[in-house]
ROTI-734350 format. One record per residue (C-alpha): x, y, z; residue in three letters. Coordinates in steps of 0.5 Angstrom, whole numbers, padded with zeros to 4 digits, always signed. Example, Ala and Ser with C-alpha at 12.3 -4.5 7.8 and 13.67 -1.06 7.14 Angstrom:
2
+0025-0009+0016ALA +0027-0002+0014SER 
% end
This chain:
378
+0266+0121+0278UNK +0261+0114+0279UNK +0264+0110+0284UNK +0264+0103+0282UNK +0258+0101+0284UNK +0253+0105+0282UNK +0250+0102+0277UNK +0248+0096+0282UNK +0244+0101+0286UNK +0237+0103+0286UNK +0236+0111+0285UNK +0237+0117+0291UNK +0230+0119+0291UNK +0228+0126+0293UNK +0223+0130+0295UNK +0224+0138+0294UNK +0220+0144+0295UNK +0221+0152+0295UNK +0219+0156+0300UNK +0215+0154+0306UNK +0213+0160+0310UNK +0210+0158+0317UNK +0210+0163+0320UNK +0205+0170+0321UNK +0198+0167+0319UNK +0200+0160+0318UNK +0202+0160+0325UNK +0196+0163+0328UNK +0193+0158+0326UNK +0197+0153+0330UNK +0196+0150+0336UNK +0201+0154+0339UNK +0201+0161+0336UNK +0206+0167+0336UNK +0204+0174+0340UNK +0201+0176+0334UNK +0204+0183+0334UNK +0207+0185+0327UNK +0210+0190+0324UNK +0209+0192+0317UNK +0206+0198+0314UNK +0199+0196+0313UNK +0198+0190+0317UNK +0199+0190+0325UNK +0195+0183+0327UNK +0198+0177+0324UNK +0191+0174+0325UNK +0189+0179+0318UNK +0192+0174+0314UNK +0187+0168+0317UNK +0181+0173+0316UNK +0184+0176+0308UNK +0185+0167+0307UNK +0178+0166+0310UNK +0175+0171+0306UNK +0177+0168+0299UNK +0177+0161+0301UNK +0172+0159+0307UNK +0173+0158+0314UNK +0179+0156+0317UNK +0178+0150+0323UNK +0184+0154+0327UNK +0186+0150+0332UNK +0189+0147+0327UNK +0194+0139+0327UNK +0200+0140+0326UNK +0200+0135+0320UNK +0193+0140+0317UNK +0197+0146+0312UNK +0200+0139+0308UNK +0194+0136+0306UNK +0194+0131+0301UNK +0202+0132+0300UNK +0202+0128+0306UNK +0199+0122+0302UNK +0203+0123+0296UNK +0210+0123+0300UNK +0208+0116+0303UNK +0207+0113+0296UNK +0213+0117+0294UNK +0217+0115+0300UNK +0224+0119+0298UNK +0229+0118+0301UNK +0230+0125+0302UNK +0226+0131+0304UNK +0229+0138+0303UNK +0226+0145+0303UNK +0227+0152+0304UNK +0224+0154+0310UNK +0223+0162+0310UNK +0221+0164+0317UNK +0224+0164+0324UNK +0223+0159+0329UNK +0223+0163+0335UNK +0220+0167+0341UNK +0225+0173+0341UNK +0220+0179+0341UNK +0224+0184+0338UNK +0224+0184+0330UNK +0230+0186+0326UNK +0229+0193+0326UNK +0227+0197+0320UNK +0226+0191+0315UNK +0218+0191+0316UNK +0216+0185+0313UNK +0218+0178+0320UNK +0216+0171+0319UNK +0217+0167+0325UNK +0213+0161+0327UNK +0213+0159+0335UNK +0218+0152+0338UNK +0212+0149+0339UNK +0210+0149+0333UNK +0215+0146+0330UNK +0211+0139+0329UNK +0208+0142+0323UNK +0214+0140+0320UNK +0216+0134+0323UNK +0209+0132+0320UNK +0212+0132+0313UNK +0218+0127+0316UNK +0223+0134+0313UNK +0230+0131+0313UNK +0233+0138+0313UNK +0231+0145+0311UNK +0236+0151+0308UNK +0236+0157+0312UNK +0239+0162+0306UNK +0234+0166+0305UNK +0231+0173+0306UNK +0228+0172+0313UNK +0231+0167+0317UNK +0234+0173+0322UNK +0227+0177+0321UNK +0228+0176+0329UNK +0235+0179+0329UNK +0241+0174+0332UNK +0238+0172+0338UNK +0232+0169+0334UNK +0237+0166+0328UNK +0240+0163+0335UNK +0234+0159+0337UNK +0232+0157+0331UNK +0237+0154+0329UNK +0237+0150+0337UNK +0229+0149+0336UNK +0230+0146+0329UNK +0236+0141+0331UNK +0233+0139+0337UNK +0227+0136+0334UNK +0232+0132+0329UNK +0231+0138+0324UNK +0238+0138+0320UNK +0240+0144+0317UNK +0245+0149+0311UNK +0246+0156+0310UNK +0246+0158+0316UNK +0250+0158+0323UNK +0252+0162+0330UNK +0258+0163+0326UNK +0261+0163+0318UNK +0264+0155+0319UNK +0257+0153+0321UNK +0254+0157+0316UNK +0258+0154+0311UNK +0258+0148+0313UNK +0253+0142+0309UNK +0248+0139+0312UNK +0250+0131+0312UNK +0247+0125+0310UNK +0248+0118+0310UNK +0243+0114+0305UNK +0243+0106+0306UNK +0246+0103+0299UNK +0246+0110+0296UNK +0251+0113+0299UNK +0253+0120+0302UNK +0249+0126+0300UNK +0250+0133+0303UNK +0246+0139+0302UNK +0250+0147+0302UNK +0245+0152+0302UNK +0247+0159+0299UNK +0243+0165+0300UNK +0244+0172+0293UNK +0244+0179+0295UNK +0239+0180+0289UNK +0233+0176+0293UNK +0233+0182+0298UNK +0238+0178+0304UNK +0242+0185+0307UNK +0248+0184+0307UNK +0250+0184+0315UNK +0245+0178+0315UNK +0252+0174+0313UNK +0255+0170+0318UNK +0262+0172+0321UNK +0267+0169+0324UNK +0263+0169+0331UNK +0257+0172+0328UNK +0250+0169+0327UNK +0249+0169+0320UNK +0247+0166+0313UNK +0251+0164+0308UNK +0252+0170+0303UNK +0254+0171+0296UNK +0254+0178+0294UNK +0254+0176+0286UNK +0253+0172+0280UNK +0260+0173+0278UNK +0265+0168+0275UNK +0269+0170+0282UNK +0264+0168+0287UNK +0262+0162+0283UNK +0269+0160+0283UNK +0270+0161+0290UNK +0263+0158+0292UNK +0266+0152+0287UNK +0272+0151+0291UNK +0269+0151+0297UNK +0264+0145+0295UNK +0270+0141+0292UNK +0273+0141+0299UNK +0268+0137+0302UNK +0265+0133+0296UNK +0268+0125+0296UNK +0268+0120+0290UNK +0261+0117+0290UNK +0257+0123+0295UNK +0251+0127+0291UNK +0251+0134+0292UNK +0246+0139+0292UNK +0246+0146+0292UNK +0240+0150+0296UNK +0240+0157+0293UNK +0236+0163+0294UNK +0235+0168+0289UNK +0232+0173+0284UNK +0226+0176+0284UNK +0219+0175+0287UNK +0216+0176+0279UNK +0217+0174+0273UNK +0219+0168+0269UNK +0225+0170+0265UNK +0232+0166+0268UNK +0237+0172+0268UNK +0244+0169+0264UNK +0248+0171+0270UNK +0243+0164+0273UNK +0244+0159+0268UNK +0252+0161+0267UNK +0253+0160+0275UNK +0248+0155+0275UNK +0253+0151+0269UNK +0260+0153+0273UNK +0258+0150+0280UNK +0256+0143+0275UNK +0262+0144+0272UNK +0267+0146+0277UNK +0264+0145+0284UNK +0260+0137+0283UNK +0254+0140+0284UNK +0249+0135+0282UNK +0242+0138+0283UNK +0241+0146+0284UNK +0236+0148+0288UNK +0233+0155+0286UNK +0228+0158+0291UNK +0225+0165+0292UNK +0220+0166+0286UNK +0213+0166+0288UNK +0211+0162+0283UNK +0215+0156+0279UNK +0219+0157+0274UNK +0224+0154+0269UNK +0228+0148+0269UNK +0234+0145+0266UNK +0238+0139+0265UNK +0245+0140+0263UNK +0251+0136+0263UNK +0246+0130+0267UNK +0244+0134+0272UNK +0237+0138+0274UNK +0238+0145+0275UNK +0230+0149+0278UNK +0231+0155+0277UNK +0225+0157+0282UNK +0221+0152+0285UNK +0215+0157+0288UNK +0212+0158+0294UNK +0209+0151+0297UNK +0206+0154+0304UNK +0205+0160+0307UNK +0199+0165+0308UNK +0198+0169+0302UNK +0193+0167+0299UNK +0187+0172+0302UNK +0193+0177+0298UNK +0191+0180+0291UNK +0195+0184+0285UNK +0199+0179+0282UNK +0193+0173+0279UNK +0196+0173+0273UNK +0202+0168+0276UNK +0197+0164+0279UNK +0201+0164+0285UNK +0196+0159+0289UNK +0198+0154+0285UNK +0204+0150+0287UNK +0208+0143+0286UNK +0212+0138+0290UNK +0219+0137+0286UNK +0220+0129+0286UNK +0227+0127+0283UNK +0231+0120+0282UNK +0239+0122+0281UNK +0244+0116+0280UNK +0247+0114+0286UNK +0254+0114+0286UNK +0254+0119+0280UNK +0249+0124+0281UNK +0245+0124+0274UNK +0238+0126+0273UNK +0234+0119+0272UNK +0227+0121+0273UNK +0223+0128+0276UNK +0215+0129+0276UNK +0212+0135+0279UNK +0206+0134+0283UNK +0201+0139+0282UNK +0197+0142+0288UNK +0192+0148+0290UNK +0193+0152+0297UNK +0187+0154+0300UNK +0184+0155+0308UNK +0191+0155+0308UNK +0193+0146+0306UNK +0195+0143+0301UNK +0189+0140+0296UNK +0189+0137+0289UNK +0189+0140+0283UNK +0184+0140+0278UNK +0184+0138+0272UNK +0183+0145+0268UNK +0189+0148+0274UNK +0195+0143+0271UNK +0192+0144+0264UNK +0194+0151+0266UNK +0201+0150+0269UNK +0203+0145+0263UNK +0201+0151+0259UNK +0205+0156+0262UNK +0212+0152+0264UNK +0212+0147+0258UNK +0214+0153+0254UNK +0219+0156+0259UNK +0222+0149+0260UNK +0223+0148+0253UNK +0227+0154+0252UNK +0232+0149+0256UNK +0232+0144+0251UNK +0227+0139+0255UNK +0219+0137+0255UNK +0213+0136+0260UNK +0207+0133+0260UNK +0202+0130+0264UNK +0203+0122+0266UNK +0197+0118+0268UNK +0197+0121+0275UNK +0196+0128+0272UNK +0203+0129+0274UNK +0208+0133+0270UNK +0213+0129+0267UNK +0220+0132+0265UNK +0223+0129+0259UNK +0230+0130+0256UNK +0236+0129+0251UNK +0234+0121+0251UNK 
% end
């Protein structure tokens, strides 16, 4: 229900991305790098990624400023200005020498590193994702501490269940209240003793899509939301590949809308964009892609053009939460930034997402700026 209100105020302004992996050889090239010890099957040198990424692309200036993996997004969130900026931030921030044993693949980035997103002024980053505890629990401790010590709020993890499940709150002037909950799917590679307990680090887990756990999640939602306040639901699911939307997403995705005053649902863990929907009002991203990280020296997989990405900038009502405007920003990663698209690669993801998109019954199209912007039901 709109408070009374909200047709007098201007839109909440949001920024949005999907995962932003700062760790391995994002963090190498930082000022302050990690041992760079890995564990992984075919890899033991984090500093391999910079060189595969250098090979690809060009030499890397490493050391690197803290603002340099975000390049010219940076101009476009100060023009921008949202009142908001969320991410998925798939890596610890921890100097814990031990991995999580057997997993194989661990992303951490250094403490001291943690300018990097304070360089893009992020509000607050979810945490329910397959490789927040990739450095057990004592490194899921300290990067809780070393994010909230740089002013960094954070969802869908905690050093117990309550904090866990806890939303992440904030306060916008003249726009009201907006919390932000972050949930993290067993089918997005999360092991299941990766859930937080009632005195155990851990995350926010749900096991399924079912109707039972969307009916749980939808009432636990409920108990905080208040008249006027704007709900936003980080969730990390599926698979890496692919741009089929499971019927098990959408039915969920519908069942939060409509049972737990979600009013954006922020899907993540596809390695490339995927579909979106506008349904009752309200913006469901089906998966946002990946925004940073060091995988671009790695091949198999160019079909999906997995190096180009998009900031996710969406206007919501306040008071009501209804979707009044989303533009996506389309960008390259190379030598590990953010850099412009060219004109032939936003032809490409307009080419390839339109279609996906209007199997949801909505539109894009590439506005004055070259951005893709999304139409529907109006």
């Amino acid at each position: 229900m709109a408070s009374p209100d909200a047709t007098r105020r201007a839109p909440l302004s949001l920024f949005l991305s999907g995962d932003v992996m700062t760790g391995r050889g994002l963090d190498q090239v930082l000022a302050h790098p990690s041992a760079p010890r890995l564990y992984e099957a075919w890899v033991e040198d984090a500093r391999e990624y910079v060189r595969l990424a250098e090979r690809r692309n060009g030499p890397i200036p490493a050391p690197v400023a803290p603002a340099y993996p975000w390049g010219v997004a940076l101009e476009v969130l100060a023009r921008a200005a949202p009142d908001l900026r969320l991410i998925n931030l798939e890596s610890a921030v921890t100097r814990h020498p031990r991995p999580w044993p057997g997993k194989g693949i661990n992303y951490r980035m250094h403490p001291a590193n943690l300018a990097c997103l304070q360089a893009a002024a992020i509000h607050c980053c979810g945490l329910a994702n397959n490789h927040v505890l990739d450095w057990g629990r004592p490194g899921l401790r300290e990067t809780l501490a070393s994010l909230h010590a740089a002013g960094l709020q954070t969802a869908g993890a905690g050093v117990d269940r309550d904090q866990a499940e806890r939303p992440a709150l904030f306060a916008i002037p003249g726009k009201g209240r907006v919390l932000v909950f972050a949930v993290g799917l067993a089918d997005s590679g999360i092991p299941p003793t990766w859930a937080a307990g009632a005195q155990r680090p851990g995350l926010s887990f749900l096991s399924d899509l079912s109707a039972a756990s969307a009916q749980r999640l939808a009432a636990r939602l409920r108990r905080h939301k208040q008249v006027g306040d704007l709900l936003i639901l980080s969730v990390h699911w599926g698979g890496n590949w692919g741009y089929h939307i499971p019927q098990a997403q959408q039915e969920f995705a519908h069942r939060l809308i409509e049972e737990g005053g979600v009013d954006l649902l922020h899907g993540h863990s596809s390695h490339h964009p995927k579909a979106l929907e506008v349904y009752h009002g309200r913006l469901i991203l089906y998966g946002c892609g990946d925004l940073l990280n060091d995988y671009e020296g790695i091949g198999g997989h160019e079909a999906y053009r997995d190096d180009l990405r998009l900031l996710y900038l969406a206007e919501l009502e306040a008071g009501s939460g209804k979707l009044c405007a989303l533009r996506l920003v389309p960008l390259r990663i190379a030598r590990m930034r953010l850099q412009e698209a060219s004109g032939e690669e936003r032809q490409w993801l307009l080419q390839r997402l339109a279609p996906e998109v209007r199997r949801f019954g909505a539109e894009l199209s590439l506005d004055d700026d070259g951005w893709l912007a999304l139409s529907w039901g109006l």
